[in-house]
N, CA, C and O atoms as a Maestro MAE file, in Angstrom:
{
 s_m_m2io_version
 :::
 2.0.0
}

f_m_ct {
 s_m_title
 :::
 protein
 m_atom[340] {
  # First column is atom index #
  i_m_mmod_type
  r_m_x_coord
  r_m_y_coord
  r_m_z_coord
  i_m_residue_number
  s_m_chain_name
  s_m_pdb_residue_name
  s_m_pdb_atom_name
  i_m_atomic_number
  :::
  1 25 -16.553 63.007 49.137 1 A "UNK " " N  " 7
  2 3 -16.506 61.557 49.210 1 A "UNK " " CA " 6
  3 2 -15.946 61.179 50.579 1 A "UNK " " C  " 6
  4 15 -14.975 61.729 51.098 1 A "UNK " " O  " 8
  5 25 -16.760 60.038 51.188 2 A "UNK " " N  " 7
  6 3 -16.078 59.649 52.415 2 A "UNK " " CA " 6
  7 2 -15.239 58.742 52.511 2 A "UNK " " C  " 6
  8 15 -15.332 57.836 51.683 2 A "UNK " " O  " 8
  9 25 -14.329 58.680 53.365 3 A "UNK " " N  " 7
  10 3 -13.576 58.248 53.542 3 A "UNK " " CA " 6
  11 2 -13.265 56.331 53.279 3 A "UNK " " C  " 6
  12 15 -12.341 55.610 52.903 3 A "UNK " " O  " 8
  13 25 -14.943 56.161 53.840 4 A "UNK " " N  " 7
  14 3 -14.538 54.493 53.192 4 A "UNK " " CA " 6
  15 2 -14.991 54.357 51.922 4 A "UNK " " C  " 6
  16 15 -14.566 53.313 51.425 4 A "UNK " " O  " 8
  17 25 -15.732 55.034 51.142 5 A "UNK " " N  " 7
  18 3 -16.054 55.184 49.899 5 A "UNK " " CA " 6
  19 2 -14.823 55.704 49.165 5 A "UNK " " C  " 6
  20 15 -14.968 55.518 47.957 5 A "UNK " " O  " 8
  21 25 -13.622 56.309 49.472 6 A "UNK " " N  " 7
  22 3 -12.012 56.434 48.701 6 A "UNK " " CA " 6
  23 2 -11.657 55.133 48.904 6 A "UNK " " C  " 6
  24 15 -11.669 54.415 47.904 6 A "UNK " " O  " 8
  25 25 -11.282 54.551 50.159 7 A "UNK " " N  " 7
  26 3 -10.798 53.187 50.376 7 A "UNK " " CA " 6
  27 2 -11.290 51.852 49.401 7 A "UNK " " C  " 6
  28 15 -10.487 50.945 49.185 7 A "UNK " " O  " 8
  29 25 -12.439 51.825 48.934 8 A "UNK " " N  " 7
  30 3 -13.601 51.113 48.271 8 A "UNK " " CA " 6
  31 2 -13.222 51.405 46.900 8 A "UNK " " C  " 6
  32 15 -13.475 50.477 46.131 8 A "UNK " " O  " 8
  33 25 -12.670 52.461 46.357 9 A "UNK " " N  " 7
  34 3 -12.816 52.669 45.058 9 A "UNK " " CA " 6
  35 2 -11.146 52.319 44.804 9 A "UNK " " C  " 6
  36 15 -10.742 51.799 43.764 9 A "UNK " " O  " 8
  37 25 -10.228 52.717 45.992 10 A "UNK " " N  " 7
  38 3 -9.080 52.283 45.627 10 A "UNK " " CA " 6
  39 2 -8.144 50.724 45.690 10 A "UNK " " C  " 6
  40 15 -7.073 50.292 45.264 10 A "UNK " " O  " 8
  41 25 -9.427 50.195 46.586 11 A "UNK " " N  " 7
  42 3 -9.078 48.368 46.461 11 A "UNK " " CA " 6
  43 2 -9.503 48.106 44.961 11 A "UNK " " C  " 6
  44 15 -8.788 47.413 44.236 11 A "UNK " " O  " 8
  45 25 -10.947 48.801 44.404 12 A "UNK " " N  " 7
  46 3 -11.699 48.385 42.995 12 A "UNK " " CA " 6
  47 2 -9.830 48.793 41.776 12 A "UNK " " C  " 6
  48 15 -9.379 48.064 40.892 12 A "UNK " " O  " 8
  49 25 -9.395 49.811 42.150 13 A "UNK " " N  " 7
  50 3 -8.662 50.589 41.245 13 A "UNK " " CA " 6
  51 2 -7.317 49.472 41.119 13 A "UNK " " C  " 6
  52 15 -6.917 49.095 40.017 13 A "UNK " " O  " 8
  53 25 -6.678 49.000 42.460 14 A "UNK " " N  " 7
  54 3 -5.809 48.374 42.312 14 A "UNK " " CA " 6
  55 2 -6.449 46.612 42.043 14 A "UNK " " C  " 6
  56 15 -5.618 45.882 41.503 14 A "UNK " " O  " 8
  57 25 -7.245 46.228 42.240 15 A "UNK " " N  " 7
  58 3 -7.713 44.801 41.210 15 A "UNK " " CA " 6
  59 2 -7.511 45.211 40.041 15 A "UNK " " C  " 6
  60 15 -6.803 44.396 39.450 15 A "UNK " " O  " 8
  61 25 -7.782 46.067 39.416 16 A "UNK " " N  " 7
  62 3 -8.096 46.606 37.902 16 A "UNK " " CA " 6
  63 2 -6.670 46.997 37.624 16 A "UNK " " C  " 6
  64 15 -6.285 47.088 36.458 16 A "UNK " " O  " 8
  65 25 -5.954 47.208 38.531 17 A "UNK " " N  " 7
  66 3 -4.504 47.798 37.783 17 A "UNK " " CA " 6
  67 2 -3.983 46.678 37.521 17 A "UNK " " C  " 6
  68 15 -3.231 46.645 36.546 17 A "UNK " " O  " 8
  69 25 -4.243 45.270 38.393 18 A "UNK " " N  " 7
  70 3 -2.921 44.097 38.209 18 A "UNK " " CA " 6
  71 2 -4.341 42.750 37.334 18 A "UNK " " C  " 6
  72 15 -3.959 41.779 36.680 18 A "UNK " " O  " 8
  73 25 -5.542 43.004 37.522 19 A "UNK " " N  " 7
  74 3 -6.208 41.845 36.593 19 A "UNK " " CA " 6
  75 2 -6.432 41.978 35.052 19 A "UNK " " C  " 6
  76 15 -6.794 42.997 34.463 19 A "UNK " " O  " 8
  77 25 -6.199 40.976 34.608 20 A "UNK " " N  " 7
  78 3 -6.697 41.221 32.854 20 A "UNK " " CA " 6
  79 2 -5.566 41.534 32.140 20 A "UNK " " C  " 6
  80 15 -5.666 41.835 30.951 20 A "UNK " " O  " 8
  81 25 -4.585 41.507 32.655 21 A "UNK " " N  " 7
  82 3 -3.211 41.821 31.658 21 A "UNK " " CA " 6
  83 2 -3.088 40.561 30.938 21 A "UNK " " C  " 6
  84 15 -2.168 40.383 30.139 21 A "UNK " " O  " 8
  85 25 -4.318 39.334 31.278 22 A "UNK " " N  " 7
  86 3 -3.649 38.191 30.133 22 A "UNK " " CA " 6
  87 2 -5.537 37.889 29.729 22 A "UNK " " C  " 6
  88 15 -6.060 36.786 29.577 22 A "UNK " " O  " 8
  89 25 -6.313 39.440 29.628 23 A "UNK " " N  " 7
  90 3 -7.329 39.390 28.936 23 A "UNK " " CA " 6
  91 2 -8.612 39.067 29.286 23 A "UNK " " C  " 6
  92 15 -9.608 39.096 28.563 23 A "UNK " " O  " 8
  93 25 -8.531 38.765 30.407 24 A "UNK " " N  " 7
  94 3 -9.587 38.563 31.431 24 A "UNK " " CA " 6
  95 2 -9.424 39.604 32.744 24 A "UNK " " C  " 6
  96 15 -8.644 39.548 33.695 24 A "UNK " " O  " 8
  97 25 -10.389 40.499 32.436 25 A "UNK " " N  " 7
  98 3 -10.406 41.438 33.521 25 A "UNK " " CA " 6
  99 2 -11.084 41.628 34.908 25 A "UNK " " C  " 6
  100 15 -11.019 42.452 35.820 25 A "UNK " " O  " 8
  101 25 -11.909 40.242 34.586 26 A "UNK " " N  " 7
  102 3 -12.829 40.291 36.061 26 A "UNK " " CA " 6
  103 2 -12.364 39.147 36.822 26 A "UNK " " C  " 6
  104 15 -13.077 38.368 37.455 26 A "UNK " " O  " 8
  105 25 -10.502 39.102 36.645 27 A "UNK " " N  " 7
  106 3 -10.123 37.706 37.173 27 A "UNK " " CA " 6
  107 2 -8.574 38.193 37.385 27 A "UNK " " C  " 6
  108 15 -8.272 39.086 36.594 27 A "UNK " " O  " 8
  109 25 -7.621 37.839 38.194 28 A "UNK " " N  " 7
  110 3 -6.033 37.802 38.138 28 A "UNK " " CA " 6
  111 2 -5.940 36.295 38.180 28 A "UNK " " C  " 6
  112 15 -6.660 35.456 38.721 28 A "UNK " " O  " 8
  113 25 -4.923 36.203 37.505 29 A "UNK " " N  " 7
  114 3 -4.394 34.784 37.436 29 A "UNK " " CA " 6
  115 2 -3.002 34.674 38.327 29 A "UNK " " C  " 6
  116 15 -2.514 35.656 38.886 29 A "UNK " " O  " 8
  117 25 -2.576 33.688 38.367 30 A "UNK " " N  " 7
  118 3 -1.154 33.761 39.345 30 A "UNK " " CA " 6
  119 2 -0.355 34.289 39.279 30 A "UNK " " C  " 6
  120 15 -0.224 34.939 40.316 30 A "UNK " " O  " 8
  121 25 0.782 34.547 38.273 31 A "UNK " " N  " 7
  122 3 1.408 35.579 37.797 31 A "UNK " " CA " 6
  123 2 0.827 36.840 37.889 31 A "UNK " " C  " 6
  124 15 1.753 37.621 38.103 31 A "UNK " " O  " 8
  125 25 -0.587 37.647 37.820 32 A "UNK " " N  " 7
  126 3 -1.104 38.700 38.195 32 A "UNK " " CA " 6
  127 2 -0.831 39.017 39.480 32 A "UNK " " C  " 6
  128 15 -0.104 39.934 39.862 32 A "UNK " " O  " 8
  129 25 -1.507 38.141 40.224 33 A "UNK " " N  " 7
  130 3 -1.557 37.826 41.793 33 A "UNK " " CA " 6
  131 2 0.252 38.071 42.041 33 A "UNK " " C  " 6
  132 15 0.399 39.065 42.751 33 A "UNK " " O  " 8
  133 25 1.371 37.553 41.720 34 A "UNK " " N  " 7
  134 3 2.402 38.028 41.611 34 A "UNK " " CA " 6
  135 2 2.867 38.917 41.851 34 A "UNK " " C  " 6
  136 15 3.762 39.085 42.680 34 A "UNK " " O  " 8
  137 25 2.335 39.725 41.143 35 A "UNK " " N  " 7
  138 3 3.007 40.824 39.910 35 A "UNK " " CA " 6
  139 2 2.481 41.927 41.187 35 A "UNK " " C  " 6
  140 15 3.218 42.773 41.694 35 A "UNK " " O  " 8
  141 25 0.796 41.650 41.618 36 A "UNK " " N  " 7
  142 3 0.774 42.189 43.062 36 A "UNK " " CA " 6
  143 2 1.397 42.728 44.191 36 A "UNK " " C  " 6
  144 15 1.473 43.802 44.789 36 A "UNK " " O  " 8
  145 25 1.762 41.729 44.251 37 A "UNK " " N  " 7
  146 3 2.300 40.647 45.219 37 A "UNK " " CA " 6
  147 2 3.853 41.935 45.300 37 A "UNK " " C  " 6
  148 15 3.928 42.781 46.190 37 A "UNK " " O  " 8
  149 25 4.724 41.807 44.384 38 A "UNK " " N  " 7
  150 3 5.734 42.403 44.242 38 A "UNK " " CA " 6
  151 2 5.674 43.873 44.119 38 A "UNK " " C  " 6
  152 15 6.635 44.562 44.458 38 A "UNK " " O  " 8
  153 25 4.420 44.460 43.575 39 A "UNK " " N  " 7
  154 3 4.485 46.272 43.536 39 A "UNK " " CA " 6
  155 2 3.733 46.392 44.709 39 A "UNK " " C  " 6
  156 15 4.299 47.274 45.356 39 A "UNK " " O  " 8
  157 25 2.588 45.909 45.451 40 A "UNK " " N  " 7
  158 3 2.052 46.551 46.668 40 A "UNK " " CA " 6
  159 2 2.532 46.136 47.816 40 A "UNK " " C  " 6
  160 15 3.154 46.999 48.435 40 A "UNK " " O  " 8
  161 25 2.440 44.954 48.378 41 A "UNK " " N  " 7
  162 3 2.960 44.600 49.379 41 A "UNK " " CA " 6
  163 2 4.374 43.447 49.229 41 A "UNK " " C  " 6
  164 15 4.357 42.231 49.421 41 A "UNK " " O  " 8
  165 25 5.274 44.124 48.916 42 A "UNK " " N  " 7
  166 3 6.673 43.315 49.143 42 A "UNK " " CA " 6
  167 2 6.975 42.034 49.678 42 A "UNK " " C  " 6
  168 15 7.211 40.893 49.280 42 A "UNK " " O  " 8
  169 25 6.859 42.771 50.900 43 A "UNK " " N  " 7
  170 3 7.141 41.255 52.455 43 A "UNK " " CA " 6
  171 2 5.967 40.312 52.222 43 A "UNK " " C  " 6
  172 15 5.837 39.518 53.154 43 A "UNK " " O  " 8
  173 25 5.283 40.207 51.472 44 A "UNK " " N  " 7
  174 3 4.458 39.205 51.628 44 A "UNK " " CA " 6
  175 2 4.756 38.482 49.703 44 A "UNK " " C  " 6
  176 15 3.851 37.880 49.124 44 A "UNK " " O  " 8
  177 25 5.664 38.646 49.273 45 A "UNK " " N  " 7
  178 3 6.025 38.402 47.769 45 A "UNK " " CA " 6
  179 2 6.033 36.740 47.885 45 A "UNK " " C  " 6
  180 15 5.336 35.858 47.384 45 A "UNK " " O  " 8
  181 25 7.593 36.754 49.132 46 A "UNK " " N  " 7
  182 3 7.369 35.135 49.362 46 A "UNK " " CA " 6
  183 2 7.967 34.267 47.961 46 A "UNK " " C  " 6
  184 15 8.247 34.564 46.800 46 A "UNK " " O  " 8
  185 25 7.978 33.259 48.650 47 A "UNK " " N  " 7
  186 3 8.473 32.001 47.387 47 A "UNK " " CA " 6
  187 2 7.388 31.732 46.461 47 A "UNK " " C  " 6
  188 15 6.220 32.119 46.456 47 A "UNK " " O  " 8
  189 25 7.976 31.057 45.759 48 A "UNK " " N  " 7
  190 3 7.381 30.334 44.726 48 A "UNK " " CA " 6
  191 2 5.861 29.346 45.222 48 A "UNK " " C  " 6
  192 15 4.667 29.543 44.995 48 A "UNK " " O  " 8
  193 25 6.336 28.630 45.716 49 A "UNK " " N  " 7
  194 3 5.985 27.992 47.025 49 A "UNK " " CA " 6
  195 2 4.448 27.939 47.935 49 A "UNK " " C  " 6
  196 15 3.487 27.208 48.173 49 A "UNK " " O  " 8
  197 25 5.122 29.517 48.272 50 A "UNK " " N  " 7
  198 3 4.140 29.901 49.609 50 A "UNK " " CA " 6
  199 2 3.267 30.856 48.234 50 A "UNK " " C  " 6
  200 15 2.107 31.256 48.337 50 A "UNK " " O  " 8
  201 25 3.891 31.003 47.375 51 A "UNK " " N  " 7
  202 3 2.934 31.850 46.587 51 A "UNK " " CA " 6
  203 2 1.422 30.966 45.882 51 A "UNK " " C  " 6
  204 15 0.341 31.542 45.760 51 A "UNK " " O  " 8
  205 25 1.683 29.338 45.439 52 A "UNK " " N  " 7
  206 3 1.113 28.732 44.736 52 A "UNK " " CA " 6
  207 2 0.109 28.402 45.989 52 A "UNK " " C  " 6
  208 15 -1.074 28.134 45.780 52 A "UNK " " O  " 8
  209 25 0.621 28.438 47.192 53 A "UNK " " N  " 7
  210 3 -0.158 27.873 48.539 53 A "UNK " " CA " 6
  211 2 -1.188 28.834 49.279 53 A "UNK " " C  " 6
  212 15 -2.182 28.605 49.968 53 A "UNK " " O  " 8
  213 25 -0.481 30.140 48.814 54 A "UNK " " N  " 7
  214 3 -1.723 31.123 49.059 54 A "UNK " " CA " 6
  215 2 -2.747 31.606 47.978 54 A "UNK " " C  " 6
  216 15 -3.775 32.254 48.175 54 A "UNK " " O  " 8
  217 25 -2.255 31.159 46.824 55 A "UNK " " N  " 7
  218 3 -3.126 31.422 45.702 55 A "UNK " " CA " 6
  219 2 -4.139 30.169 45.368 55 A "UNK " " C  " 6
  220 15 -5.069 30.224 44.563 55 A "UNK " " O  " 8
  221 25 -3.809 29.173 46.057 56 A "UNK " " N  " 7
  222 3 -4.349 28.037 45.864 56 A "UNK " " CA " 6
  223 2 -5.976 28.259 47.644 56 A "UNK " " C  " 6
  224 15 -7.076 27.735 47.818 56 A "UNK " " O  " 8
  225 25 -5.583 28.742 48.032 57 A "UNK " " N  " 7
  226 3 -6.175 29.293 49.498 57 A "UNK " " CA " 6
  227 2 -7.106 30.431 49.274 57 A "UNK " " C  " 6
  228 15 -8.046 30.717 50.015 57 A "UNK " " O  " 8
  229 25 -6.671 31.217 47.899 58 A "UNK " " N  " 7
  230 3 -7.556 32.673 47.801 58 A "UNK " " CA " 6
  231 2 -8.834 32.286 46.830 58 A "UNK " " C  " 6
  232 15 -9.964 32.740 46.655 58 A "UNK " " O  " 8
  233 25 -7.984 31.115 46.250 59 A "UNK " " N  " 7
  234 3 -8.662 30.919 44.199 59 A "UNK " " CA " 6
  235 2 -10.285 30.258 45.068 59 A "UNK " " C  " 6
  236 15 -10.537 29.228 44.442 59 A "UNK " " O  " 8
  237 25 -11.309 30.428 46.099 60 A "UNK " " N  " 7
  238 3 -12.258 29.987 46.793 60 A "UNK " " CA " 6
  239 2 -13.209 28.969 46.051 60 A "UNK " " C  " 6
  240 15 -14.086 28.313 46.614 60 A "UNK " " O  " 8
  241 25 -12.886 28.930 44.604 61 A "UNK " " N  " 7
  242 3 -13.730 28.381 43.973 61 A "UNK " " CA " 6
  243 2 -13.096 27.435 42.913 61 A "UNK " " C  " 6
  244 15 -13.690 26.996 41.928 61 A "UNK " " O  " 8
  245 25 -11.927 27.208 43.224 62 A "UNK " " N  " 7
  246 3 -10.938 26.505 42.238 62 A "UNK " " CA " 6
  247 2 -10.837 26.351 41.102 62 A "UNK " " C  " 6
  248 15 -10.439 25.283 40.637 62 A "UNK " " O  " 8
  249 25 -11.232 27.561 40.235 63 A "UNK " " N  " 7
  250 3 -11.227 28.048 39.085 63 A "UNK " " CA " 6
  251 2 -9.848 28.440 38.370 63 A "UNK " " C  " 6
  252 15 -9.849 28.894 37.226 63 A "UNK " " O  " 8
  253 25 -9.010 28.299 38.893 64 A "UNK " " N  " 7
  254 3 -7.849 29.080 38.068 64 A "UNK " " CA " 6
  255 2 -7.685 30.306 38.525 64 A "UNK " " C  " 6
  256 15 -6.550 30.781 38.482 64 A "UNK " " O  " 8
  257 25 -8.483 30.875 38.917 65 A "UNK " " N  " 7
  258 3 -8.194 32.733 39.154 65 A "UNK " " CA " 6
  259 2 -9.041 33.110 40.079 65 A "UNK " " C  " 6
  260 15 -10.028 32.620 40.628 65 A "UNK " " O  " 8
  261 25 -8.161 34.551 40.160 66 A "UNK " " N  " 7
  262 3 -9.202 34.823 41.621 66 A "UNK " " CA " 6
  263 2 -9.864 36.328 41.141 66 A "UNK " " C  " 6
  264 15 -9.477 37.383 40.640 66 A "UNK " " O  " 8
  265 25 -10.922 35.806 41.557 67 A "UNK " " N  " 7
  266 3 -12.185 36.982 41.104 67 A "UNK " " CA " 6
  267 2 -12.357 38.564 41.740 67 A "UNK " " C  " 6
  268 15 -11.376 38.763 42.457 67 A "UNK " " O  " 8
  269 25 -12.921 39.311 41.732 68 A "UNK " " N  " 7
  270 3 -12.989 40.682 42.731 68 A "UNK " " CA " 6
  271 2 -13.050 39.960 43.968 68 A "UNK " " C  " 6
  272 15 -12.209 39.782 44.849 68 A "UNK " " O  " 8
  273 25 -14.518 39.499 43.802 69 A "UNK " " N  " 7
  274 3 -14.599 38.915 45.328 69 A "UNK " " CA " 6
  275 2 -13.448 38.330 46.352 69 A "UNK " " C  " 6
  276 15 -13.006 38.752 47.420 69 A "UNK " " O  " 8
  277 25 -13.176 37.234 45.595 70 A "UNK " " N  " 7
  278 3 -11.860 36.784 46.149 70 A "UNK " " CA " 6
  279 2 -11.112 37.317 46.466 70 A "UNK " " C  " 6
  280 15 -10.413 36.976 47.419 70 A "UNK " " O  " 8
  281 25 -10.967 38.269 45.862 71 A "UNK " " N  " 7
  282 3 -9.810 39.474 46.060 71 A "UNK " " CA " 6
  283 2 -9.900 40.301 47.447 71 A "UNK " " C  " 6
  284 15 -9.012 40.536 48.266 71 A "UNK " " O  " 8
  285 25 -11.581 40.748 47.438 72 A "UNK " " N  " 7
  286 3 -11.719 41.537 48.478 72 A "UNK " " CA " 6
  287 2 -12.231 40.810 49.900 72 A "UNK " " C  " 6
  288 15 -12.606 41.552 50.807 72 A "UNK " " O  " 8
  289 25 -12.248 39.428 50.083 73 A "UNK " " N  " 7
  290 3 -11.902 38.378 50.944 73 A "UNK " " CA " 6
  291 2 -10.899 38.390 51.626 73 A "UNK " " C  " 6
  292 15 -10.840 38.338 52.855 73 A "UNK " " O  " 8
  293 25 -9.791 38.479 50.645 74 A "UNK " " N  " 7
  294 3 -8.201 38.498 50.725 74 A "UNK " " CA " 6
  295 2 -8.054 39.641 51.201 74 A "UNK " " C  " 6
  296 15 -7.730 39.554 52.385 74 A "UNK " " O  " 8
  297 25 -8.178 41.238 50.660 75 A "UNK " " N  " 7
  298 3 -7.923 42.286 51.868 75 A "UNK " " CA " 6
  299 2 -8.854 42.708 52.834 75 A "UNK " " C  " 6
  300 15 -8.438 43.622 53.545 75 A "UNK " " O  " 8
  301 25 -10.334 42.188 53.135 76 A "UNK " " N  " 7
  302 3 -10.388 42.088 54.554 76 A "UNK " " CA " 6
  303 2 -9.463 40.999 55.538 76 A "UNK " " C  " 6
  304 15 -9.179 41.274 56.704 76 A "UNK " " O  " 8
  305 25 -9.174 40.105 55.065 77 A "UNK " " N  " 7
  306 3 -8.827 39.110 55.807 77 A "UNK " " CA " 6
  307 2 -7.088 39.923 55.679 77 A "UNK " " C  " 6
  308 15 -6.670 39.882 56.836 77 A "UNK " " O  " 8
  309 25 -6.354 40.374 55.077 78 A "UNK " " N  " 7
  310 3 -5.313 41.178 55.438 78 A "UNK " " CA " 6
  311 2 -5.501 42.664 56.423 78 A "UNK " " C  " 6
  312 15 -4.648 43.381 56.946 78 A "UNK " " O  " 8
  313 25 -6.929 42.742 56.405 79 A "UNK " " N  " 7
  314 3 -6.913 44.009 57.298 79 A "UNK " " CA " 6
  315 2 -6.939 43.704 58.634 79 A "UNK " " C  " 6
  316 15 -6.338 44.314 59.518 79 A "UNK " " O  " 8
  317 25 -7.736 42.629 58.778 80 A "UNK " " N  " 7
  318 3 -7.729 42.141 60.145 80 A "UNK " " CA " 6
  319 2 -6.267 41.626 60.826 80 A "UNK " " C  " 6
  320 15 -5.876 41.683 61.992 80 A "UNK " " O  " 8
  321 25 -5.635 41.101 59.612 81 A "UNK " " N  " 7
  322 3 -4.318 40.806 60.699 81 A "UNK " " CA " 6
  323 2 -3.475 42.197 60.960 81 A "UNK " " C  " 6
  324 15 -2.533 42.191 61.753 81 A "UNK " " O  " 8
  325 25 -3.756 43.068 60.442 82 A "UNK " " N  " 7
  326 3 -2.644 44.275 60.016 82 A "UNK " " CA " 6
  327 2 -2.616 45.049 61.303 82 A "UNK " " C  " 6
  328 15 -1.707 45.659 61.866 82 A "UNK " " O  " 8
  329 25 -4.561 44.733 61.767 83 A "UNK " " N  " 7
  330 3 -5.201 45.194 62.679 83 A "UNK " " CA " 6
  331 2 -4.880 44.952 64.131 83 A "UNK " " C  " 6
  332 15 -4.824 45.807 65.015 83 A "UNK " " O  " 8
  333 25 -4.621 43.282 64.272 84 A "UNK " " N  " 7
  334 3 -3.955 43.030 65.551 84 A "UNK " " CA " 6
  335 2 -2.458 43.042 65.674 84 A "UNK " " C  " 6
  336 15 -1.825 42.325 66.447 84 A "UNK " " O  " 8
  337 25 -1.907 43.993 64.775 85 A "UNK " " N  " 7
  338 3 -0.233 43.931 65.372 85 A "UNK " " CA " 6
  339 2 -0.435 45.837 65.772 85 A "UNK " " C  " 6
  340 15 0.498 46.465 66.270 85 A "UNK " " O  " 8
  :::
 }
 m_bond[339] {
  # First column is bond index #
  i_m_from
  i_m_to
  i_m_order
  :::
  1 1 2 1
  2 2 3 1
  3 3 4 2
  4 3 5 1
  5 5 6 1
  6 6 7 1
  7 7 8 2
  8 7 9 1
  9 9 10 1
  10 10 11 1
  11 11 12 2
  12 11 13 1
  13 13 14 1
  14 14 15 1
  15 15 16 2
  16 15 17 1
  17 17 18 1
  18 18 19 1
  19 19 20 2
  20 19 21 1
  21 21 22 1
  22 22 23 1
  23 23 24 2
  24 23 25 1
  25 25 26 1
  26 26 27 1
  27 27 28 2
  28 27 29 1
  29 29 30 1
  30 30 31 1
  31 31 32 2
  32 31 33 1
  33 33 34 1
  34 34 35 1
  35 35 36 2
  36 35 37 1
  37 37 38 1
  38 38 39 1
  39 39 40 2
  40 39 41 1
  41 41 42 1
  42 42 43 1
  43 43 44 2
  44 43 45 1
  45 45 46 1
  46 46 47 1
  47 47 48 2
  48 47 49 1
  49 49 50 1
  50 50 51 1
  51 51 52 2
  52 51 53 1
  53 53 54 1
  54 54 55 1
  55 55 56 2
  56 55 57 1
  57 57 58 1
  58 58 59 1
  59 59 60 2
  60 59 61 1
  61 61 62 1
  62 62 63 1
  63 63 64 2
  64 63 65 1
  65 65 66 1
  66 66 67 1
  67 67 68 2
  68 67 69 1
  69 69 70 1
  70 70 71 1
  71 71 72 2
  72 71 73 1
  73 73 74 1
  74 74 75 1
  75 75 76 2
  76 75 77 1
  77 77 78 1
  78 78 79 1
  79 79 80 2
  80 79 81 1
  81 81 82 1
  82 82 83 1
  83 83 84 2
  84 83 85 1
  85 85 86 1
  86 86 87 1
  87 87 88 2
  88 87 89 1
  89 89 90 1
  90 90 91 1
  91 91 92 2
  92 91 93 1
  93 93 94 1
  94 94 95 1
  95 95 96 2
  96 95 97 1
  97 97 98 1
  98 98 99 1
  99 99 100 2
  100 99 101 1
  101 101 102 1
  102 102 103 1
  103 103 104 2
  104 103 105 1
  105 105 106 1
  106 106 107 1
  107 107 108 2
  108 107 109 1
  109 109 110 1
  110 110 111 1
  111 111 112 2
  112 111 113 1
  113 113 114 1
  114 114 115 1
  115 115 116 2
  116 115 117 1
  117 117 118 1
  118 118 119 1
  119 119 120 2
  120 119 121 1
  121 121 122 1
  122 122 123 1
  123 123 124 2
  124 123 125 1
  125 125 126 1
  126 126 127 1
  127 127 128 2
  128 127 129 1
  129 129 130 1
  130 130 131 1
  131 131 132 2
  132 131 133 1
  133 133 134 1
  134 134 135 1
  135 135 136 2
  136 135 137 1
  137 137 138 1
  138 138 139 1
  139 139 140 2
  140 139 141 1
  141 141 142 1
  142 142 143 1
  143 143 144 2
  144 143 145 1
  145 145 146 1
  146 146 147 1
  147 147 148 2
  148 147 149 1
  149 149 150 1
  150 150 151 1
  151 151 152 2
  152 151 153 1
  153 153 154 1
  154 154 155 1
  155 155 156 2
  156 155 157 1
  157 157 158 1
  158 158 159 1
  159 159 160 2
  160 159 161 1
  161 161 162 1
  162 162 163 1
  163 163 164 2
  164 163 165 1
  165 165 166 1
  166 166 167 1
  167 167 168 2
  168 167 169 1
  169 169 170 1
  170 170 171 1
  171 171 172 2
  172 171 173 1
  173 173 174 1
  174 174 175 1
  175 175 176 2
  176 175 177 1
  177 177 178 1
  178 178 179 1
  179 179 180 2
  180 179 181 1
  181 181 182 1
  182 182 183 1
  183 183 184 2
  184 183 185 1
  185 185 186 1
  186 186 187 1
  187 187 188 2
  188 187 189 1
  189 189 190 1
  190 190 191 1
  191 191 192 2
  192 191 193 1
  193 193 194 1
  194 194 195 1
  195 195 196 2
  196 195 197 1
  197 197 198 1
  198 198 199 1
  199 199 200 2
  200 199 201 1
  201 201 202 1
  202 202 203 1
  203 203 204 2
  204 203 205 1
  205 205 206 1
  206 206 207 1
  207 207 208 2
  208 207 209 1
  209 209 210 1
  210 210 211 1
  211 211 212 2
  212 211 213 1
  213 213 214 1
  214 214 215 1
  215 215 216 2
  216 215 217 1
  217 217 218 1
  218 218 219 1
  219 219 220 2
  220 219 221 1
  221 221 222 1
  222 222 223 1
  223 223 224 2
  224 223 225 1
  225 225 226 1
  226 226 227 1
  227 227 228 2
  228 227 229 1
  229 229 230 1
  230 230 231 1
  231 231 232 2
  232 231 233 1
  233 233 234 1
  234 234 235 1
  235 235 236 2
  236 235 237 1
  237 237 238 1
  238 238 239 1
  239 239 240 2
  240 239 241 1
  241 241 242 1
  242 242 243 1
  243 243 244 2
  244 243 245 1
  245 245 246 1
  246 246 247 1
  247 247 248 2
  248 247 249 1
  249 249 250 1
  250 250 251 1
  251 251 252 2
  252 251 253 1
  253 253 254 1
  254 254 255 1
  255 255 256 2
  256 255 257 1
  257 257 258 1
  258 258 259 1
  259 259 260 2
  260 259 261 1
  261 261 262 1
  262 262 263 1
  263 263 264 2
  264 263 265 1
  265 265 266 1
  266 266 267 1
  267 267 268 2
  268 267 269 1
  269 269 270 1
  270 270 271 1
  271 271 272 2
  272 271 273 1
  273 273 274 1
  274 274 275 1
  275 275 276 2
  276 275 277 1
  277 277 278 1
  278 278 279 1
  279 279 280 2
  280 279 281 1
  281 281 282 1
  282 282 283 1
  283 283 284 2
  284 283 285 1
  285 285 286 1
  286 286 287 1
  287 287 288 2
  288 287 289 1
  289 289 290 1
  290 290 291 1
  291 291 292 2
  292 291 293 1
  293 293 294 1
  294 294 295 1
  295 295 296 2
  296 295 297 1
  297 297 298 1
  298 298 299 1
  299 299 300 2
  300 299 301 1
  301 301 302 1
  302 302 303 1
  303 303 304 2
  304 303 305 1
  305 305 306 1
  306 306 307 1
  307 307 308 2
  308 307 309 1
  309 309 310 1
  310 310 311 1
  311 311 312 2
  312 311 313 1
  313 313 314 1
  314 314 315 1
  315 315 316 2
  316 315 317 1
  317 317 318 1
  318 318 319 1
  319 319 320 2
  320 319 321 1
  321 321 322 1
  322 322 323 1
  323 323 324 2
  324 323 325 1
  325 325 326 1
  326 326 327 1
  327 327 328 2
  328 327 329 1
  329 329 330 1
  330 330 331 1
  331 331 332 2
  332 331 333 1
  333 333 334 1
  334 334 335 1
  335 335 336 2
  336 335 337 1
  337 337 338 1
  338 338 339 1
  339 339 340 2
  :::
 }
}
């Protein structure tokens, strides 16, 4: 397996580890997004606040939740900044 095909299966693996814990699995809800938020990337946990303001920024379709897609929006658009420091 190549290398971006591990990367690919392990963004799919971690959506699936933190979506659907409230039964909907092809979706995280805010508290999911959270719960994220706090086991993978720390420094970006953030307030209450900045949390409803970036979840309100990811949710692309203003549905309540944010979908795979959305999701994987959200870590290209984190790779690119990760990229210029």
């Amino acid at each position: 397996m190549g290398m971006i095909e591990e990367q690919l299966k392990l963004l799919k693996t971690t959506f699936d580890k933190h979506a659907g814990k409230d039964a909907d699995k092809g979706s995280m809800s805010k508290a999911e997004l959270a719960d994220l938020f706090r086991e993978e990337i720390p420094e970006m946990a953030g307030d209450k606040t900045q949390l409803n303001q970036f979840f309100a920024n990811l949710d692309g379709d203003k549905d309540g939740k944010v979908s795979f897609p959305e999701f994987v929006q959200f870590a290209a658009s984190l790779m690119l900044l990760y990229s210029a420091f």
